[in-house]
PQR file of N, CA, C, O and H, with PARSE charges and radii, in Angstrom:
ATOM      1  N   UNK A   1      -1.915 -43.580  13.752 -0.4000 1.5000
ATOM      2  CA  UNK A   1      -3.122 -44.331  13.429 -0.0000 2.0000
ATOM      3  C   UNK A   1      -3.689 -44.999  14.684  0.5500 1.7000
ATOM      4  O   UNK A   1      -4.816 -44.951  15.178 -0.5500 1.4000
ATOM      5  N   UNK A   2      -2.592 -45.623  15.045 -0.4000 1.5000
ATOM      6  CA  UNK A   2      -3.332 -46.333  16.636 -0.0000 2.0000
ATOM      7  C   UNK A   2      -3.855 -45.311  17.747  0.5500 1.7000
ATOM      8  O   UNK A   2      -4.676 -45.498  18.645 -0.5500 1.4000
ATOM      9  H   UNK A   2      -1.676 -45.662  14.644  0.4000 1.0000
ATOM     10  N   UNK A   3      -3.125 -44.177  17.406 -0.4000 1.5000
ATOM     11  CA  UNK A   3      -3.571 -43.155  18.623 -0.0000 2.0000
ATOM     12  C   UNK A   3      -4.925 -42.342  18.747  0.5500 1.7000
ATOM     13  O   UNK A   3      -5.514 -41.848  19.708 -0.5500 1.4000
ATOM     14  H   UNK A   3      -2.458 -44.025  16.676  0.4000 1.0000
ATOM     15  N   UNK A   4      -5.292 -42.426  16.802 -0.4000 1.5000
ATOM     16  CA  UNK A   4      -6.847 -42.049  16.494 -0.0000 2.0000
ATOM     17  C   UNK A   4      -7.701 -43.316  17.379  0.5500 1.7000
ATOM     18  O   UNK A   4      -8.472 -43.082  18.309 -0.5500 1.4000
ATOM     19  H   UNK A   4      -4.814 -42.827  16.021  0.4000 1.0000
ATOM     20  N   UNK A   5      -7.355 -44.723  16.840 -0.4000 1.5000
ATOM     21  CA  UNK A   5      -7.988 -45.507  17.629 -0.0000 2.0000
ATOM     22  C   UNK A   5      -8.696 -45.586  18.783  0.5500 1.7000
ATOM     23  O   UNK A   5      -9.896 -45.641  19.050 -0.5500 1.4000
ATOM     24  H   UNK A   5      -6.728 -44.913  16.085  0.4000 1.0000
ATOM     25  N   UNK A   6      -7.295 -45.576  19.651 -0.4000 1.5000
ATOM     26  CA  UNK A   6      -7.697 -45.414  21.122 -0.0000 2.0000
ATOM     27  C   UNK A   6      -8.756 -44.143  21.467  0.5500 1.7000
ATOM     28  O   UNK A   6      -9.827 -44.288  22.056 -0.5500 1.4000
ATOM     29  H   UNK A   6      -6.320 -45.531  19.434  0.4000 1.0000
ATOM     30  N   UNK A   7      -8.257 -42.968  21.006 -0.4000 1.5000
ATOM     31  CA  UNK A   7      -8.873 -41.783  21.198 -0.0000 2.0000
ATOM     32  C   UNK A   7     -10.220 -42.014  21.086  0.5500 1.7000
ATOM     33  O   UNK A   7     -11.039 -41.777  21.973 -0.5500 1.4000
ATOM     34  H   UNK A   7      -7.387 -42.850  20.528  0.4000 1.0000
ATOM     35  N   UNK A   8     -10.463 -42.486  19.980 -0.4000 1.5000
ATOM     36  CA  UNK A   8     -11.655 -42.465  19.506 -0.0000 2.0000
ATOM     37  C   UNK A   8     -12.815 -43.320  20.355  0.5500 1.7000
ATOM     38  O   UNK A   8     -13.932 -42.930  20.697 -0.5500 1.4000
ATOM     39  H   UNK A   8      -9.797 -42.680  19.260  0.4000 1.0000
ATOM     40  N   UNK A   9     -12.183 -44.606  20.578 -0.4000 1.5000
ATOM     41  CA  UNK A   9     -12.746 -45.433  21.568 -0.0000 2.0000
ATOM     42  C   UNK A   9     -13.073 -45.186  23.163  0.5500 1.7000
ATOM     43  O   UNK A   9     -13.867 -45.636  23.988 -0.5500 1.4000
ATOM     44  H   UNK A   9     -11.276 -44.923  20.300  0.4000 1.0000
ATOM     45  N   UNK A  10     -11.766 -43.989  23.120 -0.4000 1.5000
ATOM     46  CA  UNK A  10     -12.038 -43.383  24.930 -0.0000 2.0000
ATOM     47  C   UNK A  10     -12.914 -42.295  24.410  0.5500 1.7000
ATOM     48  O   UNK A  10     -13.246 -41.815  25.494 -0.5500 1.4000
ATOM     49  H   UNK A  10     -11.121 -43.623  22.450  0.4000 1.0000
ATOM     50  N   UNK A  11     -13.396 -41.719  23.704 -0.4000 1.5000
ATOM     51  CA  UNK A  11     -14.687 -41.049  23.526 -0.0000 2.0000
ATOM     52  C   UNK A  11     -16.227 -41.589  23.810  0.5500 1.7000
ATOM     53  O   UNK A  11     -17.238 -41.471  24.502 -0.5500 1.4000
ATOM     54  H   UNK A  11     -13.126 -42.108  22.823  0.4000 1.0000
ATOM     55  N   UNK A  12     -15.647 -42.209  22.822 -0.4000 1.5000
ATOM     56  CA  UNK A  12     -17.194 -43.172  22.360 -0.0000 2.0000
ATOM     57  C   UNK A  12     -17.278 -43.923  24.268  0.5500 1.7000
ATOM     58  O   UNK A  12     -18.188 -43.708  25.069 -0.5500 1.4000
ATOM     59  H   UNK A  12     -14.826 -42.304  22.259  0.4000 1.0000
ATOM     60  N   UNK A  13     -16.306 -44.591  24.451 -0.4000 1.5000
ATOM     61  CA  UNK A  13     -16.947 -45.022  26.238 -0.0000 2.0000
ATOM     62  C   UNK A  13     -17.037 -43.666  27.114  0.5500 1.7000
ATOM     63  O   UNK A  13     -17.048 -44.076  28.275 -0.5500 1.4000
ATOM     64  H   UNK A  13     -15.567 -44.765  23.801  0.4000 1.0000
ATOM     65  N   UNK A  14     -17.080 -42.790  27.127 -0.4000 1.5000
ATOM     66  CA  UNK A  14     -17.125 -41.521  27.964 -0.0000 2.0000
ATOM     67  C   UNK A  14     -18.648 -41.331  27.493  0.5500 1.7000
ATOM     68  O   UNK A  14     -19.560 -41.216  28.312 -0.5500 1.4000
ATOM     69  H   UNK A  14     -17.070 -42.457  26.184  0.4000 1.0000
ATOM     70  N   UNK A  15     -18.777 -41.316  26.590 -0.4000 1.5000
ATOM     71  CA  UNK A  15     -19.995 -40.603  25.445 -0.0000 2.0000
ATOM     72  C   UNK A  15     -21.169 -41.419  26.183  0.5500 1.7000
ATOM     73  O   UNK A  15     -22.090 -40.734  26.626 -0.5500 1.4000
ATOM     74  H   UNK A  15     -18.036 -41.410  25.925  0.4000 1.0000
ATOM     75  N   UNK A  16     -21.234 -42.902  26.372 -0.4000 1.5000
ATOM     76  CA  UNK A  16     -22.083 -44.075  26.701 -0.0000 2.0000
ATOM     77  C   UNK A  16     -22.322 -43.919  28.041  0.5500 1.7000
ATOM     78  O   UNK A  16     -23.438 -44.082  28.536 -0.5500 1.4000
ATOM     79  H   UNK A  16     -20.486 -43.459  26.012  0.4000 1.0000
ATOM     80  N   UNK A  17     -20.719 -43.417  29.050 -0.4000 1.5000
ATOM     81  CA  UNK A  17     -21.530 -43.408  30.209 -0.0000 2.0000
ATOM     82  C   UNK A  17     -22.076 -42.087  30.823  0.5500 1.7000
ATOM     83  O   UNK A  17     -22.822 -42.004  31.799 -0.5500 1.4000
ATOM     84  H   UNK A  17     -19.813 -43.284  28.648  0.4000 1.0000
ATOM     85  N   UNK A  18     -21.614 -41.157  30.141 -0.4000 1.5000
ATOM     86  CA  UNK A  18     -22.631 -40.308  30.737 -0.0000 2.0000
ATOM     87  C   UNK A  18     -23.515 -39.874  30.256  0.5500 1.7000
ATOM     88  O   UNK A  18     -23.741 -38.666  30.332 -0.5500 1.4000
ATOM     89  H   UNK A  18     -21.008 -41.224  29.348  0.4000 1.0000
ATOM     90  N   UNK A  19     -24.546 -40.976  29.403 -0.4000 1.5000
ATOM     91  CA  UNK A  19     -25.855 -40.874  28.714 -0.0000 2.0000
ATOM     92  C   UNK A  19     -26.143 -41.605  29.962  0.5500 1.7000
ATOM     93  O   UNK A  19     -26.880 -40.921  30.673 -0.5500 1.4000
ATOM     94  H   UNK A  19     -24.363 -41.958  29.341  0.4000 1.0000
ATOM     95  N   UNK A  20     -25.813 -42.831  30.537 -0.4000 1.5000
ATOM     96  CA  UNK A  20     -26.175 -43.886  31.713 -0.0000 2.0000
ATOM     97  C   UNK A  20     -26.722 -43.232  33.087  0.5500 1.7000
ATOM     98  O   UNK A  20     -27.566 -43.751  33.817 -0.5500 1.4000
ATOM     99  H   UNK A  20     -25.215 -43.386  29.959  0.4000 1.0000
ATOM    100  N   UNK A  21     -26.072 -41.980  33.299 -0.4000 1.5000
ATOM    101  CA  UNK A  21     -26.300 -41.189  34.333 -0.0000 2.0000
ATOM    102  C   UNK A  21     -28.029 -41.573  35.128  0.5500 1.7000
ATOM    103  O   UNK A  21     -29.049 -41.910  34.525 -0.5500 1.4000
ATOM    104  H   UNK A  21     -25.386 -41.558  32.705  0.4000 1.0000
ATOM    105  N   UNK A  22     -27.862 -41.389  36.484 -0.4000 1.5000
ATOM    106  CA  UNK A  22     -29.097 -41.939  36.878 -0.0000 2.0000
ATOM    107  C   UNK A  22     -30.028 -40.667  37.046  0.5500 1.7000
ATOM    108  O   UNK A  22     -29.721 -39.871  37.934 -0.5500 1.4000
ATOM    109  H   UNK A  22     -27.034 -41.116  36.973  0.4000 1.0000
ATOM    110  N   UNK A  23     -31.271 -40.385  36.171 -0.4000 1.5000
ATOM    111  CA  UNK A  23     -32.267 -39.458  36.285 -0.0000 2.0000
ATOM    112  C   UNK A  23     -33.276 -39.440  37.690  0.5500 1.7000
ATOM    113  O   UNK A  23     -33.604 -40.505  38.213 -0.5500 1.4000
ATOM    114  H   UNK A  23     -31.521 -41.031  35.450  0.4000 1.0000
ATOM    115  N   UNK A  24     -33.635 -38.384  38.126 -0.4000 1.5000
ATOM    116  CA  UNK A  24     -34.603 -38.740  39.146 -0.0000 2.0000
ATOM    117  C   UNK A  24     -35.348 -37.589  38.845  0.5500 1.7000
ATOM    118  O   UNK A  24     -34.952 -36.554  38.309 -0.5500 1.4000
ATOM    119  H   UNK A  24     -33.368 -37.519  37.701  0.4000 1.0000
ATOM    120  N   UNK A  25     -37.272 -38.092  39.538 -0.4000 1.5000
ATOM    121  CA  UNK A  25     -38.090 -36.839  38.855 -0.0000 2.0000
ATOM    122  C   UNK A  25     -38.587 -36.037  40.330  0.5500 1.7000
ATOM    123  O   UNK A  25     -38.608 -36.568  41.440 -0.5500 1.4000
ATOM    124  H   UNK A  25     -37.593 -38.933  39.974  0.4000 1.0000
ATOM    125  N   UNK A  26     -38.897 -34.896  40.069 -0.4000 1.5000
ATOM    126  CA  UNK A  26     -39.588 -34.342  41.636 -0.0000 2.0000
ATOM    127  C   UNK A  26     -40.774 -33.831  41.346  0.5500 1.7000
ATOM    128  O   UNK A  26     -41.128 -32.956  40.557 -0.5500 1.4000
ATOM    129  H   UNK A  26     -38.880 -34.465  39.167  0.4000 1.0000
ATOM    130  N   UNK A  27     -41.516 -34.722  42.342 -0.4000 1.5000
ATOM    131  CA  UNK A  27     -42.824 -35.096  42.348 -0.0000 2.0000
ATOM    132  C   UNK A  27     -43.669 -34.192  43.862  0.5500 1.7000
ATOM    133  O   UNK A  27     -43.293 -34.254  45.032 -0.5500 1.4000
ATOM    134  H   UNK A  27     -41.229 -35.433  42.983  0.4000 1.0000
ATOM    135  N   UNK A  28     -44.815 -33.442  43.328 -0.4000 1.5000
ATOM    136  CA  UNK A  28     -45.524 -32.867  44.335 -0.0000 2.0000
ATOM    137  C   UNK A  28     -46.997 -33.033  44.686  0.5500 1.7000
ATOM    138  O   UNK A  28     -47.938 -32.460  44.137 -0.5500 1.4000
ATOM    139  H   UNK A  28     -45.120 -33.391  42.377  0.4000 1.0000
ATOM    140  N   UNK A  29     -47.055 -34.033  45.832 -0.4000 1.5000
ATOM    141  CA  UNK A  29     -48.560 -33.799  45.675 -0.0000 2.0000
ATOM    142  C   UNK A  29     -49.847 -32.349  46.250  0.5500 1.7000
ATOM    143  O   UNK A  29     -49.862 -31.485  47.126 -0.5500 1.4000
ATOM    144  H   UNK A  29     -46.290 -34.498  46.278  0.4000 1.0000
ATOM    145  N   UNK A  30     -50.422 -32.639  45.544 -0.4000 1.5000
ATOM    146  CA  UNK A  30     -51.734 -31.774  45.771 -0.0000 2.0000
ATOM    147  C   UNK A  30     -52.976 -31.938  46.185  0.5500 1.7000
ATOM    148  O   UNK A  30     -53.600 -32.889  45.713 -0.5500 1.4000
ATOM    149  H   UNK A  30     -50.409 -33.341  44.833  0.4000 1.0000
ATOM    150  N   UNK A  31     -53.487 -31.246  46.948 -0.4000 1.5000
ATOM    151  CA  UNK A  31     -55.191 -31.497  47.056 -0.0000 2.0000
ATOM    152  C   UNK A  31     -55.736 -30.016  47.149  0.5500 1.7000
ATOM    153  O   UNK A  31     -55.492 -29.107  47.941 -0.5500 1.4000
ATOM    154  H   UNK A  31     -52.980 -30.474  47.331  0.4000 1.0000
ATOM    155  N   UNK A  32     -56.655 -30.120  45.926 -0.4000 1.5000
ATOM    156  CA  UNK A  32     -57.590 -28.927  45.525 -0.0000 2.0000
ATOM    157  C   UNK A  32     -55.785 -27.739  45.123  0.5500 1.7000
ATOM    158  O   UNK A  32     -54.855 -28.015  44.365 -0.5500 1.4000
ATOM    159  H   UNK A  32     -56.853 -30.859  45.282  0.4000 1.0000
ATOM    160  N   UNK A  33     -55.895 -27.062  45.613 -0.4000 1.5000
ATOM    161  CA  UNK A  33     -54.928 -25.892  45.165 -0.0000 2.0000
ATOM    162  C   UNK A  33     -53.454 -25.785  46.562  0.5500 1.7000
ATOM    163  O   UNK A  33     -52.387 -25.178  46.648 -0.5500 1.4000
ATOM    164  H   UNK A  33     -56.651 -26.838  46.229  0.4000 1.0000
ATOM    165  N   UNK A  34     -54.034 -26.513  47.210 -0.4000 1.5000
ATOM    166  CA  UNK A  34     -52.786 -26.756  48.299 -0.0000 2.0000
ATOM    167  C   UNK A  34     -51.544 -28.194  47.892  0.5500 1.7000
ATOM    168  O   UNK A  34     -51.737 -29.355  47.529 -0.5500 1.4000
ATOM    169  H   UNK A  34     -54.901 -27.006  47.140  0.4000 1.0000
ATOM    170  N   UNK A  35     -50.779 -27.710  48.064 -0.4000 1.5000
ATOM    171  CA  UNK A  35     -49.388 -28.258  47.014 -0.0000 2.0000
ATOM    172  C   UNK A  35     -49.013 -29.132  48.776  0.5500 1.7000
ATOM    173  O   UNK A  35     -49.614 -28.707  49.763 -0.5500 1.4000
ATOM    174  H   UNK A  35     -50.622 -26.767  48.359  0.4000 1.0000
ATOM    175  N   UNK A  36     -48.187 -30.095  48.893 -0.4000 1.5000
ATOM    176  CA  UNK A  36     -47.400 -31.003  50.174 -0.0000 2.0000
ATOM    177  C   UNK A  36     -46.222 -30.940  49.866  0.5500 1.7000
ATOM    178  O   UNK A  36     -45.775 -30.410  48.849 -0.5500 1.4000
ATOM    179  H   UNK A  36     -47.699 -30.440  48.092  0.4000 1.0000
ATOM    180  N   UNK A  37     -45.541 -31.541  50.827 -0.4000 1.5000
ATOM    181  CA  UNK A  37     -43.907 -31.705  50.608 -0.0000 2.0000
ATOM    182  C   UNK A  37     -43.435 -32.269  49.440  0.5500 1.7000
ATOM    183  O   UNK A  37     -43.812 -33.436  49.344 -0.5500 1.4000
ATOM    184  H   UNK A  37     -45.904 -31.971  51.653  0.4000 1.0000
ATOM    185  N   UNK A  38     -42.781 -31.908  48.546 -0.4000 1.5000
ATOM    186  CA  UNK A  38     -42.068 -32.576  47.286 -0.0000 2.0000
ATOM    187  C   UNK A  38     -40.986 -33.348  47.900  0.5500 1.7000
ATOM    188  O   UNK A  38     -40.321 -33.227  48.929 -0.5500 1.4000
ATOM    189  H   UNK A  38     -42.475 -30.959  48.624  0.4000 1.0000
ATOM    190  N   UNK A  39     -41.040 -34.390  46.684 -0.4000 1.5000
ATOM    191  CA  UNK A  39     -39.877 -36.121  47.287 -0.0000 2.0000
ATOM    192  C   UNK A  39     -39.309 -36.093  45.729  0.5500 1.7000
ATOM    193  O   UNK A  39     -39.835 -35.400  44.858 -0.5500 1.4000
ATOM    194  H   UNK A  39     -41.580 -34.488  45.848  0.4000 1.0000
ATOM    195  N   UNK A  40     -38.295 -36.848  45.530 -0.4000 1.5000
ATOM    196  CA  UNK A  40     -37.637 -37.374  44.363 -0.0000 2.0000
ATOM    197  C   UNK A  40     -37.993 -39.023  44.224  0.5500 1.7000
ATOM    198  O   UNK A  40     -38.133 -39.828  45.144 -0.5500 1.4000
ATOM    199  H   UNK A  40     -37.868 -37.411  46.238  0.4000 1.0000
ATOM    200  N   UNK A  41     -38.094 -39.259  42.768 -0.4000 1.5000
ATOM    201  CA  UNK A  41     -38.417 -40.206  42.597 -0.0000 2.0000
ATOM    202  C   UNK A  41     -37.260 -40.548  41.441  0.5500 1.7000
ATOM    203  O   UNK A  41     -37.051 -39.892  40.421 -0.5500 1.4000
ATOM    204  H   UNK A  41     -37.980 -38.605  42.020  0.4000 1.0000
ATOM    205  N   UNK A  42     -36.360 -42.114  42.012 -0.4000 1.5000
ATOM    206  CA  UNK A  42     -35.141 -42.325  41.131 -0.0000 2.0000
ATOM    207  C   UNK A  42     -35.885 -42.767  39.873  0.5500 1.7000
ATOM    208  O   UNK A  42     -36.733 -43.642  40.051 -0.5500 1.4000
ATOM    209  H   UNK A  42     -36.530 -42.647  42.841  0.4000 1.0000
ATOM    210  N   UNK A  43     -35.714 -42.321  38.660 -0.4000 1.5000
ATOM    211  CA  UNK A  43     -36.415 -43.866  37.251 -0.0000 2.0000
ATOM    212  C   UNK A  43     -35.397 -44.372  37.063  0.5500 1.7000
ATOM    213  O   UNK A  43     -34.290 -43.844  37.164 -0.5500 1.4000
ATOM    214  H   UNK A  43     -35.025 -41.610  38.516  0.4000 1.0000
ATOM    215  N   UNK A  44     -35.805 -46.166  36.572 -0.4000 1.5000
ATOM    216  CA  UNK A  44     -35.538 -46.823  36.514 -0.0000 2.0000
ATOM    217  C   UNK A  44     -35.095 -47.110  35.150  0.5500 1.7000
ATOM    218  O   UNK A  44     -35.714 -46.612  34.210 -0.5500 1.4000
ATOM    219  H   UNK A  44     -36.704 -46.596  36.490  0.4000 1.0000
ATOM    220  N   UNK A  45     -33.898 -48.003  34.915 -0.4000 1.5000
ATOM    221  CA  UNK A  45     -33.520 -47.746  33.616 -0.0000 2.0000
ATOM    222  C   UNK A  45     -34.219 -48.873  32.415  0.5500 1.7000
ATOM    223  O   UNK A  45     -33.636 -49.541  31.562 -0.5500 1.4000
ATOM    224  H   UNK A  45     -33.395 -48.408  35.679  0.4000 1.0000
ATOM    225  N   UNK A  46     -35.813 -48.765  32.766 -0.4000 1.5000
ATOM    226  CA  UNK A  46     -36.493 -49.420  31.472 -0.0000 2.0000
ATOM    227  C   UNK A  46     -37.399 -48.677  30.902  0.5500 1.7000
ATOM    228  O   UNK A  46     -38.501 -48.956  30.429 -0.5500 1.4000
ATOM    229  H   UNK A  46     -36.287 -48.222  33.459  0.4000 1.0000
ATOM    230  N   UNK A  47     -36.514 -47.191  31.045 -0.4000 1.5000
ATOM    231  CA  UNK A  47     -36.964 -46.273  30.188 -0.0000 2.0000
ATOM    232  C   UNK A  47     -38.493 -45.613  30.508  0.5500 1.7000
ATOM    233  O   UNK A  47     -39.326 -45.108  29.755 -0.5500 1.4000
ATOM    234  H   UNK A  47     -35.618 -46.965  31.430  0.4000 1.0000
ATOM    235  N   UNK A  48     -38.480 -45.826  31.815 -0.4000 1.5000
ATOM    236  CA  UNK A  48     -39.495 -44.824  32.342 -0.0000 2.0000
ATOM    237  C   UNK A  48     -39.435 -43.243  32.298  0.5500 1.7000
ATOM    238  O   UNK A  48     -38.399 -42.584  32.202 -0.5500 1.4000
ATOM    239  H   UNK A  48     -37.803 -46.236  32.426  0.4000 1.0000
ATOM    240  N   UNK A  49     -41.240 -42.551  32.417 -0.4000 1.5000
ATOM    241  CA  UNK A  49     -40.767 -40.830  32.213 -0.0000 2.0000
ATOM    242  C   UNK A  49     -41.055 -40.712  33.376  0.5500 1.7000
ATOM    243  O   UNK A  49     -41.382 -41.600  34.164 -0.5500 1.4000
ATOM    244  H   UNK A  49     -42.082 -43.086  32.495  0.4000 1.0000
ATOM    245  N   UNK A  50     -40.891 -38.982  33.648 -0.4000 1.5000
ATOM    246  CA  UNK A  50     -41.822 -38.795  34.987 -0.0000 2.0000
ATOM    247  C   UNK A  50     -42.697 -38.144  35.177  0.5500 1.7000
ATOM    248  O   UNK A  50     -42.788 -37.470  36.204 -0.5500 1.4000
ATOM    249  H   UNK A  50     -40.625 -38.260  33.009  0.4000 1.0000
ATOM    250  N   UNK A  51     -43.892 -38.161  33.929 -0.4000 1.5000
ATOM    251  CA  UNK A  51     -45.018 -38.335  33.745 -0.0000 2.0000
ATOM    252  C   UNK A  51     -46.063 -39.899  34.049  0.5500 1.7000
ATOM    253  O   UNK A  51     -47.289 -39.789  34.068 -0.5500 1.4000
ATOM    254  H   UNK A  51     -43.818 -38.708  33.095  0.4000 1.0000
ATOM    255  N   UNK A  52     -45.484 -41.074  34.234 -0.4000 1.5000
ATOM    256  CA  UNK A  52     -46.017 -41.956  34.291 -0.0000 2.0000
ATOM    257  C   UNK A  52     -46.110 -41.995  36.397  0.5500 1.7000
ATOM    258  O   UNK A  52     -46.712 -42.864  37.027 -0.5500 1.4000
ATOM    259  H   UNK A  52     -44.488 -41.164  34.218  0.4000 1.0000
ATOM    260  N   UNK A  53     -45.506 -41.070  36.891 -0.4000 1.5000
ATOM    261  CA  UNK A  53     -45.494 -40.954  38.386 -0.0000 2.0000
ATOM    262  C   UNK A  53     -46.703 -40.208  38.582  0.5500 1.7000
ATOM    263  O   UNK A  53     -47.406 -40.363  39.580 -0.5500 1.4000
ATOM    264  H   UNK A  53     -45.017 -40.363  36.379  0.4000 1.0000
ATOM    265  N   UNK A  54     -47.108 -38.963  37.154 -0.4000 1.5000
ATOM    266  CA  UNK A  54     -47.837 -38.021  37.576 -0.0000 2.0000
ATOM    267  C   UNK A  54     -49.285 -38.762  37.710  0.5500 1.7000
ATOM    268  O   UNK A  54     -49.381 -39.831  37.109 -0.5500 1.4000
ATOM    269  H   UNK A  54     -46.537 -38.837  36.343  0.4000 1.0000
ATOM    270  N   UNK A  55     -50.667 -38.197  38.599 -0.4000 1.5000
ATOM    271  CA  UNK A  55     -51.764 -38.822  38.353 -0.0000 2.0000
ATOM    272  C   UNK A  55     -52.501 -37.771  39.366  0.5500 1.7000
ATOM    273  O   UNK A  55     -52.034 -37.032  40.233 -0.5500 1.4000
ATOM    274  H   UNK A  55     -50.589 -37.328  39.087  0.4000 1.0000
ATOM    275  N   UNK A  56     -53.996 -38.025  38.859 -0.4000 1.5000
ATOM    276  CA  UNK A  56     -55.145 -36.849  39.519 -0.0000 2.0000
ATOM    277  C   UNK A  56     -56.156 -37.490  39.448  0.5500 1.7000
ATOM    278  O   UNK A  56     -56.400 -38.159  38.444 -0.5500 1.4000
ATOM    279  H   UNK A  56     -54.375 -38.625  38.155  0.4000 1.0000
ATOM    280  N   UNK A  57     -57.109 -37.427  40.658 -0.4000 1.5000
ATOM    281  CA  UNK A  57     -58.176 -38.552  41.612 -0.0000 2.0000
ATOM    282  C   UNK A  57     -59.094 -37.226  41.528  0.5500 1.7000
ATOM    283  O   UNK A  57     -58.744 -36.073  41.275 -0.5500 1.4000
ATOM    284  H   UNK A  57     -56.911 -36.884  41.474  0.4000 1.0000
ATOM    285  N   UNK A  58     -60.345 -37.729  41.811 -0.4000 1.5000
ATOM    286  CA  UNK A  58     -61.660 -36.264  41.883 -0.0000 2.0000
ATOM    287  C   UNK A  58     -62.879 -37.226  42.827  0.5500 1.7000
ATOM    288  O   UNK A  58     -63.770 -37.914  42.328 -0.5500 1.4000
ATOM    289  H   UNK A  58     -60.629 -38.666  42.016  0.4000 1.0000
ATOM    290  N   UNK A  59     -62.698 -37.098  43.794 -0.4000 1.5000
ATOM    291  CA  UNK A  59     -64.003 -37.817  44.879 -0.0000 2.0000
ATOM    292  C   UNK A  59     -64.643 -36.612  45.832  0.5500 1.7000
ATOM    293  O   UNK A  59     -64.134 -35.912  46.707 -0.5500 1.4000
ATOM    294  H   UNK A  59     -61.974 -36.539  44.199  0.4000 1.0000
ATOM    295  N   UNK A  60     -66.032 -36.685  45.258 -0.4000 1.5000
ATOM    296  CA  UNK A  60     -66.625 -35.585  46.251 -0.0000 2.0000
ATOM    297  C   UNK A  60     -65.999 -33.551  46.259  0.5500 1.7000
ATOM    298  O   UNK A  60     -65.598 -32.720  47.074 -0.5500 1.4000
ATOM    299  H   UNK A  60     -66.445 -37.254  44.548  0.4000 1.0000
ATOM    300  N   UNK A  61     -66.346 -33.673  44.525 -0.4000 1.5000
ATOM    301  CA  UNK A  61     -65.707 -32.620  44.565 -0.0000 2.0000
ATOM    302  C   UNK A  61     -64.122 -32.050  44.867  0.5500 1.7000
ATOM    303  O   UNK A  61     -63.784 -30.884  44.669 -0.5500 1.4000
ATOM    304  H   UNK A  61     -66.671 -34.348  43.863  0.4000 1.0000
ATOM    305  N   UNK A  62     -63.339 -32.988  45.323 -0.4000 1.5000
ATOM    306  CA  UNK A  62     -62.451 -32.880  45.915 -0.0000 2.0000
ATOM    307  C   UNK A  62     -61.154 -33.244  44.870  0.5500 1.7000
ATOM    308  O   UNK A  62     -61.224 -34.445  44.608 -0.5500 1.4000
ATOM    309  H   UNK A  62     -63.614 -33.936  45.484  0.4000 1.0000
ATOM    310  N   UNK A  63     -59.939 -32.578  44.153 -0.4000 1.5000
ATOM    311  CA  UNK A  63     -59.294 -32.867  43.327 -0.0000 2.0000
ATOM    312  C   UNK A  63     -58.097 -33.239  43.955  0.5500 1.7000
ATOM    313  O   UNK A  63     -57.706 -32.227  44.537 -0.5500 1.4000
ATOM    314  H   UNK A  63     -59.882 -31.603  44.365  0.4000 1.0000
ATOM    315  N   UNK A  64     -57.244 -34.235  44.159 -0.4000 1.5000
ATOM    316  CA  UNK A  64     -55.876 -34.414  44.430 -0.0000 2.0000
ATOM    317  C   UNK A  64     -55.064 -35.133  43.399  0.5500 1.7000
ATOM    318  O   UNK A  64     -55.526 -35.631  42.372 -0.5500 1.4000
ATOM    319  H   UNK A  64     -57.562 -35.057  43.687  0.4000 1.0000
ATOM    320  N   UNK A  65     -53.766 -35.140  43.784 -0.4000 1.5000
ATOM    321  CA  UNK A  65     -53.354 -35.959  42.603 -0.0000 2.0000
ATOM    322  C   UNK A  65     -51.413 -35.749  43.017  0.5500 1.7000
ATOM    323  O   UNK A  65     -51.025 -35.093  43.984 -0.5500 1.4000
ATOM    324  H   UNK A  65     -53.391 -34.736  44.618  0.4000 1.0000
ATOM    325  N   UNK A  66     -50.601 -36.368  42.170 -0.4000 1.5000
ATOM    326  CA  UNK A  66     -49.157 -35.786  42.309 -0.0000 2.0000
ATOM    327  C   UNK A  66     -48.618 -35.510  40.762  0.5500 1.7000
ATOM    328  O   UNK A  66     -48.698 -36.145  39.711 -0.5500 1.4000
ATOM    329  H   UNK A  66     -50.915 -36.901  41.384  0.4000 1.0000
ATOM    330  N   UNK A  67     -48.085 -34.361  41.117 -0.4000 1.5000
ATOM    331  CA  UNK A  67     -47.076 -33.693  39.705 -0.0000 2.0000
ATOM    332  C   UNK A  67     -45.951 -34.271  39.845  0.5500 1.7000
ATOM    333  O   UNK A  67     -45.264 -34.225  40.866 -0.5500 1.4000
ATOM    334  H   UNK A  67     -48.020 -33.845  41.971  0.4000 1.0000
ATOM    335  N   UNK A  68     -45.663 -34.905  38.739 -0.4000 1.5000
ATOM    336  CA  UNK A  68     -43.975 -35.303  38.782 -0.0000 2.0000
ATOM    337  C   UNK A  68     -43.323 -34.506  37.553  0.5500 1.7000
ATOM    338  O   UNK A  68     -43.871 -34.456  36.452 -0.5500 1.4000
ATOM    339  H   UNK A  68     -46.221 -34.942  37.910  0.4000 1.0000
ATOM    340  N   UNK A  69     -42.062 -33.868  37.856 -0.4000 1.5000
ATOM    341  CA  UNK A  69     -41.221 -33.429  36.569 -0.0000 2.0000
ATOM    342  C   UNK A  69     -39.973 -33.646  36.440  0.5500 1.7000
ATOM    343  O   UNK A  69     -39.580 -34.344  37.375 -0.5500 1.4000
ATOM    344  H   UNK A  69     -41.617 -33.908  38.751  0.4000 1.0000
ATOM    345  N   UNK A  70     -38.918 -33.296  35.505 -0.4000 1.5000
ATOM    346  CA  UNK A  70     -37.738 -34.155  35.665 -0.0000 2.0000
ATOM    347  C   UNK A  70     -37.222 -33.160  36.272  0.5500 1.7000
ATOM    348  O   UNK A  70     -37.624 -32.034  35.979 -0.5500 1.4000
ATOM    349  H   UNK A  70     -39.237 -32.729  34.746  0.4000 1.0000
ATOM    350  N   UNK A  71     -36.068 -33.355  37.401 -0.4000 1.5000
ATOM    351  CA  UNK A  71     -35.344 -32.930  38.139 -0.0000 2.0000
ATOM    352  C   UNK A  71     -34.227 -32.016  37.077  0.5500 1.7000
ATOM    353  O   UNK A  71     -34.102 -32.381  35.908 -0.5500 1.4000
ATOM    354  H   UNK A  71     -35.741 -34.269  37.639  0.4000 1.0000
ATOM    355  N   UNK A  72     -33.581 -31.018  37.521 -0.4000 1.5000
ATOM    356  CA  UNK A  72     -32.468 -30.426  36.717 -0.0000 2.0000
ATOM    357  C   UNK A  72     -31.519 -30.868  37.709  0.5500 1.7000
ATOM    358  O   UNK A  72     -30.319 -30.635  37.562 -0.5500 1.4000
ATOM    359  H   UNK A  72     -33.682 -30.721  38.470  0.4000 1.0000
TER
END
């Protein structure tokens, strides 16, 4: 009985920390159809995506912006 216990409890903390694992997204910027160096971006654990990194600007005809996606 005690040995289900423990077991069970060294699951359940295994289970918790490697949900904790630290995510990072890779992010590329662009202007018009020409892509730049891609960087990683760590998120932070208040439950950020890495869509909220992504964003696209349009001045003078001109489109830039950065793609962020989650890293594998």
């Amino acid at each position: 009985m005690y040995k289900r216990i423990a077991l069970f409890i060294t699951l359940t903390i295994l289970l918790f920390s490697f949900q904790s694992c630290k995510k990072t997204c890779e992010c590329q910027p662009f202007v018009n159809e020409s892509f730049g160096q891609s960087y990683t971006v760590d998120l932070e654990g208040d439950g950020s995506v890495c869509q909220q990194y992504s964003y696209t600007d349009t001045v003078n005809n001109m489109i830039s912006g950065v793609i962020c996606e989650e890293s594998k």
